[in-house]
C-alpha positions, 0 to 999 in steps of 0.5 A, spaced: 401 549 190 407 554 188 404 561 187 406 566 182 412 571 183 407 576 181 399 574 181 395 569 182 388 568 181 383 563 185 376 563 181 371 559 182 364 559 186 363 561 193 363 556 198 369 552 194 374 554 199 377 560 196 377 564 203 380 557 207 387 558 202 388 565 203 386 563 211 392 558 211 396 564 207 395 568 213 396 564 218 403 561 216 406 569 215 402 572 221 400 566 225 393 569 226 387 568 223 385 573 217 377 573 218 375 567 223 375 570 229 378 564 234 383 559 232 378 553 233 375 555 227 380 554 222 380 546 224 375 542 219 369 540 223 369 533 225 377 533 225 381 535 232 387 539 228 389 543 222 396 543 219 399 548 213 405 548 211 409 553 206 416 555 204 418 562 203 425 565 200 427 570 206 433 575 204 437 569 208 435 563 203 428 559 202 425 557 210 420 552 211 415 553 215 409 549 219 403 552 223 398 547 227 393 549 230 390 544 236 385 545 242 385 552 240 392 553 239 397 554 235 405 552 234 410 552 229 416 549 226 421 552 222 425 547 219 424 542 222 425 546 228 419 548 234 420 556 235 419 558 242 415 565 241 412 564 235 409 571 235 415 573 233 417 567 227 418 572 222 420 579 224 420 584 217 416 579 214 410 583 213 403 581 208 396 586 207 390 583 206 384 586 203 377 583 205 370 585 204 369 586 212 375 591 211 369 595 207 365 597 213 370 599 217 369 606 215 362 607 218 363 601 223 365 602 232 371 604 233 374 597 234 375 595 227 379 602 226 383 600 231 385 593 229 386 596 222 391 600 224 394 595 228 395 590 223 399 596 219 403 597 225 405 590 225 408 589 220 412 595 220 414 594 228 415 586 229 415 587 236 408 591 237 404 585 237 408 583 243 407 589 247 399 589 244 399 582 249 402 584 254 397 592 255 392 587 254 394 582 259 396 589 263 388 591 261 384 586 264 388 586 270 386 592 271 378 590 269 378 585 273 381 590 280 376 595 278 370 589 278 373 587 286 373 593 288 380 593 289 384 598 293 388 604 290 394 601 292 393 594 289 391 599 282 399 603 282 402 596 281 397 594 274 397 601 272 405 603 271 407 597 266 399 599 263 402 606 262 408 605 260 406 599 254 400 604 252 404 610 250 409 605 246 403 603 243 400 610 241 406 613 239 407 607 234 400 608 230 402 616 230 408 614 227 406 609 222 400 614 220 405 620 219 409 615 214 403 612 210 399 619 210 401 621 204 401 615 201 394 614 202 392 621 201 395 621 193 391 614 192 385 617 195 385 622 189 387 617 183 381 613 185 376 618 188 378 624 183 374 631 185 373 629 191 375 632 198 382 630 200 383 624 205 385 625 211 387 621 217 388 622 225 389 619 231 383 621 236 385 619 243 380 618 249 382 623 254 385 627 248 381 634 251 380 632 259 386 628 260 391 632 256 392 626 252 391 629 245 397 630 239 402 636 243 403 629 249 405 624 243 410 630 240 414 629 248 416 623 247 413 616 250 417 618 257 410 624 258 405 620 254 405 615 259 406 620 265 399 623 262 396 615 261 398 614 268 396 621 271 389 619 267 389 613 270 388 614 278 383 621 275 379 617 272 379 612 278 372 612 282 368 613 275 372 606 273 369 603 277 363 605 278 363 603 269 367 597 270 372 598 266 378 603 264 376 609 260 383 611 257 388 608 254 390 606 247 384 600 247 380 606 247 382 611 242 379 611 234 382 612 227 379 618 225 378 618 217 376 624 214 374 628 207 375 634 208 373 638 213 367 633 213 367 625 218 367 619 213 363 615 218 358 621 218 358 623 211 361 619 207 358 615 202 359 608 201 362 608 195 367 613 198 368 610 205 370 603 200 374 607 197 377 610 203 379 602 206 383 602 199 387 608 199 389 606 207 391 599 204 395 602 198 398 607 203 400 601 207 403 597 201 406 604 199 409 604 206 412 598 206 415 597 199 420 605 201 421 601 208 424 594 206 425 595 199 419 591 197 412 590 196 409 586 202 405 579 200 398 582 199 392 578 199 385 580 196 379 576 198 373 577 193 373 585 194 373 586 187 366 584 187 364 590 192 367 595 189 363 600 183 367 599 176 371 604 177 374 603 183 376 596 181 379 598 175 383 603 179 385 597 183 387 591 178 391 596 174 395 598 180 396 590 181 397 589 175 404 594 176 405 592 182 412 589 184 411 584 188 406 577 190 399 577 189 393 573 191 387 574 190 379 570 190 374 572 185 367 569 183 368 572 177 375 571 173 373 577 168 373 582 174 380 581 175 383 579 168 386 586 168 391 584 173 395 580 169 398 585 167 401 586 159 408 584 159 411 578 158 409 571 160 413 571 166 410 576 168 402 576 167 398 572 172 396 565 173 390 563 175 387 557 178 379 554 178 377 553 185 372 546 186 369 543 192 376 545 196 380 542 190 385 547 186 387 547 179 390 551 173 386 554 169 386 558 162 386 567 163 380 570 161 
């Protein structure tokens, strides 16, 4: 299937496998799964892999790239050839994604907040997710050494590169939240208009009884991991009495507010989703300053979740938007208005999605 340079629309009932496509949109540009919680379930039942195959046209020419996913794991080639650490196939290649699960984020637990937030910083910082892997792996280390009981000896080892990985991690986030703060913040106000301002922080765990809080990121990653490192062996014997590390970066949350007021406390729904929008369209904003473009942006059926207004908010900023869109509906009407009225080359193309088969289809 060739994309528009601009919008494509896929229409069509649920359970047609309009999701499956933008899974095998996000999988070729990321190499993770977009809503499927492990790679396994992006297989067909009944088939023992999945393969996808797409061609981008880079700042270095167009590159074709295959993902497979097999026995739960991935690989992937690059004009032909296997590429040795696929995590970083891409570098500055970046894509947004926007589905209905974002929505709940507001009044949800902290994890989702935190992947949210990690998912933009990765497409402004390539190298994240790499050193995500190894904090996590670093992270269990440690777990498990707290479960066994483990000597204070054997921790130092686990704890430093622990340390030193997680103040890169924090500052990473605090940084991408500077760039994106105002960017989010005026979009919240094109969309929420009248209502308090929308404001975004980083609320680290320990941030008041561990020094860990804003004043230790603005000292640079050198004090940040001291401070992570000190809290570590403090926090020690209540570790391992939960089980568990208590601080660090895989503990800390996203703080959304209006106003003075909790968004997660206080917030409607219809303004917690118009929240995950502005964040979204402060992400995008963000990219398009630092790499002179607008990321790949994919939307799966949201527009049905969001109240009339915030849609036509939505669909016209696509509608303006420079750069490549994709986006699932139910109902073609409801995204009509992201076509955009200029010429031809430039309005949307839509496509009927039927039993896994695509096919082009007339605009609303």
């Amino acid at each position: 299937m060739e994309l528009s340079p601009h919008a494509t629309v896929l229409a069509g009932a649920n359970g047609q496998g309009k999701t499956n496509f933008l899974e095998a949109c996000y999988l070729l540009c990321t190499l993770r799964p977009l809503r499927a919680q492990r790679l396994s379930e992006l297989v067909r039942f009944g088939r023992e892999q999945a393969a996808v195959t797409g061609r981008f046209e880079l700042p270095g020419g167009v590159r074709e790239v295959e993902v497979t996913v097999a026995d739960g794991r991935r690989s992937a080639r690059v004009d032909g050839k296997p590429v040795r650490d696929p995590d970083e196939l891409f570098g500055g290649l970046a894509v947004v994604a926007f589905t209905p699960d974002d929505l709940a984020l507001v009044k949800g637990g902290p994890e989702g907040r935190r992947r949210l937030l990690d998912r933009a910083v990765q497409n402004r910082h390539p190298a994240h997710l790499a050193d995500a892997r190894d904090y996590l792996r670093a992270l269990r280390s440690r777990n498990q050494l707290l479960r066994e009981g483990a000597p204070e000896a054997v921790h130092e080892a686990f704890e430093e590169p622990l340390s030193r990985i997680g103040a890169r991690l924090r500052l990473r986030r605090e940084q991408l939240l500077d760039e994106l703060r105002g960017h989010a913040a005026r979009a919240f106000a094109e969309v929420a208009r009248g209502e308090e301002p929308l404001q975004l922080a980083y609320h680290a765990a320990g941030r008041d009884s561990d020094g860990l809080d804003a004043d230790a990121a603005l000292r640079g990653e050198d004090e940040l991991a001291g401070r992570l490192l000190a809290a570590f062996r403090r926090r020690l014997p209540r570790d391992r009495e939960r089980g568990y590390t208590s601080v660090g970066p895989h503990a800390d949350d996203l703080s959304l507010a209006l106003g003075e007021r909790p968004a997660r406390l206080f917030a409607s729904q219809g303004q917690a989703r118009a929240v995950v929008l502005a964040f979204k369209i402060g992400e995008i904003e963000n990219l398009r300053r630092v790499h002179g473009r607008a990321p790949l942006l994919l939307l799966d059926d949201v527009s049905s979740e969001l109240d009339p207004e915030r849609n036509t908010y939505l669909m016209r900023y696509l509608g303006e938007l420079q750069g490549q869109v994709v986006l699932t509906t139910t109902d073609p009407n409801l995204v009509a208005a992201a076509a955009g009225s200029g010429p031809q080359s430039v309005r949307a193309v839509f496509h009927a999605v039927r039993e896994g088969r695509i096919e082009r289809s007339e605009a609303p």
